[in-house]
N, C-alpha and C positions, 0 to 999 in steps of 0.2 A: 489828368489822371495820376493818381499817386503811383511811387514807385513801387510798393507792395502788390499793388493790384494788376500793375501790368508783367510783373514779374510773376505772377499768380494768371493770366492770362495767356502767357507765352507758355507756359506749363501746362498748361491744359490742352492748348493748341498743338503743343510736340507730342504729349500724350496722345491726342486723337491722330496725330500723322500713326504712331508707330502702331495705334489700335487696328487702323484701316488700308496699313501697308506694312503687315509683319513680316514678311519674307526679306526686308530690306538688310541686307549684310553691310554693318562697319567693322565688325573684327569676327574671322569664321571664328565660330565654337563645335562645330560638327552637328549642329541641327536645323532644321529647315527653321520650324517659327523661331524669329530673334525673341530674348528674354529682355527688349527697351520698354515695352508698354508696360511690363509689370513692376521694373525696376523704377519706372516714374511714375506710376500706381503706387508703389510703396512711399518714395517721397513727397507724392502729393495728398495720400492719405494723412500723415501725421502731423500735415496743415489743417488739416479738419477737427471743427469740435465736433466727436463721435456722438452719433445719434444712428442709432440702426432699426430700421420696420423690422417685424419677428419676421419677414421671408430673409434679410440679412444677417438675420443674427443665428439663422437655419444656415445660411454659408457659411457664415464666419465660423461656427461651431464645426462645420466640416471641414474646413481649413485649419482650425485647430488642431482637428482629429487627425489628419494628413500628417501634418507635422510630428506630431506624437508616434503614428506608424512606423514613420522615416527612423525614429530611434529605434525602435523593435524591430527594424528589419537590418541584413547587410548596408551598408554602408558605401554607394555606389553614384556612378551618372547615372544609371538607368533609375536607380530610388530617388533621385533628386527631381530628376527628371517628372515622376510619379506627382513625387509634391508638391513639385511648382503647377500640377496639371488643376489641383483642386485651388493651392494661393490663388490662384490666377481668378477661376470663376470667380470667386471672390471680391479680392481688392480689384480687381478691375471693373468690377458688374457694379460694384461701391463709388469707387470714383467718377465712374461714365455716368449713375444716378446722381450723384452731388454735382458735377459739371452743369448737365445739364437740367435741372432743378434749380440753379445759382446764374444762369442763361449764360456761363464763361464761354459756351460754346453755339454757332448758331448752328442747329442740325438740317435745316435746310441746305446752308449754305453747305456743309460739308458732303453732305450726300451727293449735292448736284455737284461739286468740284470732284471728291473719289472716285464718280462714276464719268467722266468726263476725262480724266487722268489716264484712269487704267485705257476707256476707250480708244484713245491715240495713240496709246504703248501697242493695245492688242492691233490697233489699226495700222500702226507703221510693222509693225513683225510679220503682219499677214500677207500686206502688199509689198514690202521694200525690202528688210530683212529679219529675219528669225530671230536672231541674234541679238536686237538691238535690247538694250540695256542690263543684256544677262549678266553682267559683269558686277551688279549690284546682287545679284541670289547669290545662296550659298550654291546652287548647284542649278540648272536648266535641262533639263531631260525630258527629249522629244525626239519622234520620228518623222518620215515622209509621209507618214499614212495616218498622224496625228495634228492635232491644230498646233496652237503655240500658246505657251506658258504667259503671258503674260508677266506680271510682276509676281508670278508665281515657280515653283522647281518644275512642276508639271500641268498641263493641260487640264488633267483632272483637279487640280487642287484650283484650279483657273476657274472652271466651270463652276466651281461648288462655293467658292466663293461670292459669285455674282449671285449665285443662289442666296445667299443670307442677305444681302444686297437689295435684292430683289423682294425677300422679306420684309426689309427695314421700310422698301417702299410704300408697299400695300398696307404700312398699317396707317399712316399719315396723309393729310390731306398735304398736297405740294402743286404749285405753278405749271411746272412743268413735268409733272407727274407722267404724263404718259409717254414724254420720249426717253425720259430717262427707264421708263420700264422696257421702251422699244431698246434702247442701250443695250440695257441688263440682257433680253434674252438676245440679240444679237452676239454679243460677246460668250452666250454660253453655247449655242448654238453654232455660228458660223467659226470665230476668231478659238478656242477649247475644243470644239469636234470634241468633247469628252464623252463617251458612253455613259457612265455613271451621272456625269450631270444632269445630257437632257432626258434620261430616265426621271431624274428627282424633279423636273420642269414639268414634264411629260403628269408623272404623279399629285404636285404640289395642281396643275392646273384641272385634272377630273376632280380629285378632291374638292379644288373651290367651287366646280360646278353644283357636284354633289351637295353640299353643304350647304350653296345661296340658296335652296328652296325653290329654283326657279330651273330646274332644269329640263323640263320641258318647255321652255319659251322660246319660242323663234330665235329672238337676239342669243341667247345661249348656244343653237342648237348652230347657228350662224358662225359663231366663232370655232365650235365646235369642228367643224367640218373645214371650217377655214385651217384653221391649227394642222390635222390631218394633212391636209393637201400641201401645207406649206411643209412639215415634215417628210411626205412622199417626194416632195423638190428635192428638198436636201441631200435626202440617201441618191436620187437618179443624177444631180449633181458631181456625188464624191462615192462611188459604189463601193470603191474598195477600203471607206474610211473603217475603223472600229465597231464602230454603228449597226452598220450595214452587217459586219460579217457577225453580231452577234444578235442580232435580229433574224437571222441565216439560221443559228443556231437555235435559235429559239423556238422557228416555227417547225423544224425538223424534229428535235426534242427538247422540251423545256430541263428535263432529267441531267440531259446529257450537257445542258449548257452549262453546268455547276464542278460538271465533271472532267470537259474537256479545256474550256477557257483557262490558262493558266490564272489569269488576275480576278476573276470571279469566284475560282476555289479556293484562292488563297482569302480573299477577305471573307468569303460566307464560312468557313470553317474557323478563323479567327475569331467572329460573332459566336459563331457554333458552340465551339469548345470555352470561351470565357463567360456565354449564359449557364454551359451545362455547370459548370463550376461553382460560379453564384448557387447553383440549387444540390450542387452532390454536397457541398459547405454546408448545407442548412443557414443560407444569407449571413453564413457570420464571413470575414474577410479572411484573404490569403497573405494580405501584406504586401509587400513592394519585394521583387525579386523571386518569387516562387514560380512566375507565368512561364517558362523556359521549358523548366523540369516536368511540370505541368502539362503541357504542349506536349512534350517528346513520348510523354505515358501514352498520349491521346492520339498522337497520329501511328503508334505502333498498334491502336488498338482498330484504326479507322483507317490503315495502308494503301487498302483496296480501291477505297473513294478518292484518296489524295494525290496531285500531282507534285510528287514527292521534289523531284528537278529546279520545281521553278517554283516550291513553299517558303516562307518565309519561317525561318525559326530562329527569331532570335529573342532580347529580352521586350519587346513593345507591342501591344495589343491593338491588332488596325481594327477598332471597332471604337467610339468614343463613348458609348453606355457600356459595355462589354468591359471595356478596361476597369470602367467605375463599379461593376457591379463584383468581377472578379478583385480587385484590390480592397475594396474598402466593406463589401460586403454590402447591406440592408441599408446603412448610409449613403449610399450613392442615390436612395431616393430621393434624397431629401433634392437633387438638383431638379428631375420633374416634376416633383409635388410643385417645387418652388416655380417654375416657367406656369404650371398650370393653374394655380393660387392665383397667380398675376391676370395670368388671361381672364380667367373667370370675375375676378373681381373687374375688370377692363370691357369683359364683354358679355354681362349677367342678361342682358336688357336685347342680344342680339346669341342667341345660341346656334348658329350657324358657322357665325364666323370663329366663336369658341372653342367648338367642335374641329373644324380648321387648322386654326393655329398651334391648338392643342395636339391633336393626331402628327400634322406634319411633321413640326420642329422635333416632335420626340421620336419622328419613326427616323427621321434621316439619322438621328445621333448617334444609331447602333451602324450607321457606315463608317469608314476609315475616316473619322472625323476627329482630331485629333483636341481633348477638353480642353488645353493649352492655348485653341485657336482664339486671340483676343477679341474676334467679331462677336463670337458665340456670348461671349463674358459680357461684352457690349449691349448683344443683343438684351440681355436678362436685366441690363442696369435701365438700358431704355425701357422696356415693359417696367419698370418699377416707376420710372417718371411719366409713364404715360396712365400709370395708375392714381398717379395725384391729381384730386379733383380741380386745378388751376388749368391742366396740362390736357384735357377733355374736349377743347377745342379745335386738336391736332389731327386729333382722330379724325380716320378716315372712314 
């Protein structure tokens, strides 16, 4: 093998480590996700002779546009911050699609090794100690009433990960497909205990019911009831997890749960306040650095609803469509037009699961999903290879 080519191999291989283990800290910068996948995204893009489908060149143009902002606005980490959130979908949705379209990378193999990895991290923390390899995050933050982080800062960010994971699964045909799925929701489930995630499980799994067309079938109604029962385990298991006490709340008052949760009202009003903005704007954008002042107008107007104590007011929008829709205005479409272009040209012939993947991936993004996260970026570069008609045989 030439030395070009393997030095072009190793690149791509470091590349998909830091895409599919971003939390991992070599030098703190004060942010959860590391900026490695983009920064060898950047050097591996300008090995490439550019060739862009219009849904990349519908990024690339929002990624322009980002960057053009970042001069119109203050001059800050929080604005950089901003603009690396769109680079990112971007060069990295570009490179993960050129990887794999050129086979530098095998995606079987990686799937089944990332989920395997994490598995033993989440599995030694759970039985043996909490602790082990936190030394590698920038930060680990967990309680006794919550699961363990994983190769993640928090449980939640644990959970929600395996979520896209678990995504990446069901769209491909693989060997051992179904234990790695048993994996996936084990780790979201048992080892995360995340509220927030096995709600988006919980979600992501009636949706697929809904959507096969078969939801009256036995075999459905089967897993159905299985799923329930195994959830009923769960909470009589650990009563006093997160889970349980907002499931508590829920069935008491749904109202009350947005209002009394301190971590529910902070991210529903965060969504809240940066859709209303997108539309009091008339879709045009705020720019980088406005969301603060913004915020502070909004929660003196909404006091009453707010758990003022424990809100988050600072410069970062915990919503990942929210933030997009408030920063950059009527351009932040262009990122689900772009997931949903893909799907549909992927799944013309099967409108079910179009429906699906379509509805899903774009309902989770208005959670504290941060557009930064490299899986996400991933995600959209695989949908583009899995929309090449060579690449048709993967599908599952």
């Amino acid at each position: 093998m030439k030395i070009g080519n393997i030095e072009n191999q190793f690149l791509g291989y470091l590349f998909i480590f830091f895409v599919f283990f971003p939390y991992i800290t070599i030098i703190h910068i004060g942010t959860d996700i590391q900026p490695y996948a983009l920064l060898l995204a950047m050097l591996i893009f300008v090995k490439y002779r550019l060739t862009f489908s219009p849904i990349m060149v519908l990024l690339m143009l929002l990624g322009v546009y980002s960057v053009i902002l970042f001069f119109m606005s203050p001059m800050g980490m929080s604005e950089i911050r901003s603009m690396v959130n769109y680079l990112s979908i971007f060069l990295i949705s570009y490179v993960s699609y050129k990887l794999l379209r050129k086979k530098r990378v095998n995606l079987e193999w990686v799937i089944s090794n990332v989920t395997i990895t994490w598995f033993i991290v989440g599995l030694v923390q759970t039985l043996v100690d909490r602790e082990f390899l936190n030394f590698l995050l920038p930060r680990a933050l967990t309680t006794d009433h919550r699961g363990v982080v994983g190769l993640t800062p928090e449980p939640t960010f644990y959970g929600i990960y395996f979520i896209f994971i678990l995504l990446i699964i069901t769209h491909i045909k693989h060997k051992y497909k179904k234990t790695l799925i048993f994996l996936c929701v084990m780790q979201i489930i048992v080892f995360s205990m995340s509220a927030t995630a096995v709600l988006l499980l919980l979600i992501m799994f009636v949706l697929m019911i809904i959507t096969s067309g078969k939801f009256f079938s036995i075999k459905r109604l089967f897993w159905l009831i299985l799923a329930i029962l195994i959830f009923i385990l769960y909470l009589s298991l650990v009563p006093q997890s997160r889970m349980s006490l907002l499931l508590d709340r829920l069935f008491d008052n749904p109202y009350k749960l947005v209002l009394r949760d301190e971590s529910v009202n902070d991210r529903f009003f965060h969504m809240f306040f940066s859709v209303k903005g997108f539309f009091e704007n008339i879709f045009l954008p705020h720019g980088y650095g406005a969301w603060k002042e913004y915020l502070i107008r909004n929660i003196a107007i909404y006091r009453e609803y707010i758990l003022l104590k424990f809100f988050s007011i600072g410069d970062r929008i915990m919503s990942g469509y929210g933030s997009a829709l408030f920063e950059v205005g009527i351009f932040a479409l262009i990122i689900p037009f772009s997931i949903i272009s893909l799907l549909f040209n992927i799944y013309k012939s099967q409108p079910g699961k179009f429906i699906f993947y379509s509805v899903f991936i774009n309902l989770i993004m208005f959670s504290a999903i941060q557009l930064a996260f490299p899986v996400f970026a991933f995600y959209i570069g695989f949908l583009n290879y899995l929309h090449t008609e060579e690449n048709r045989e993967i599908i599952a």
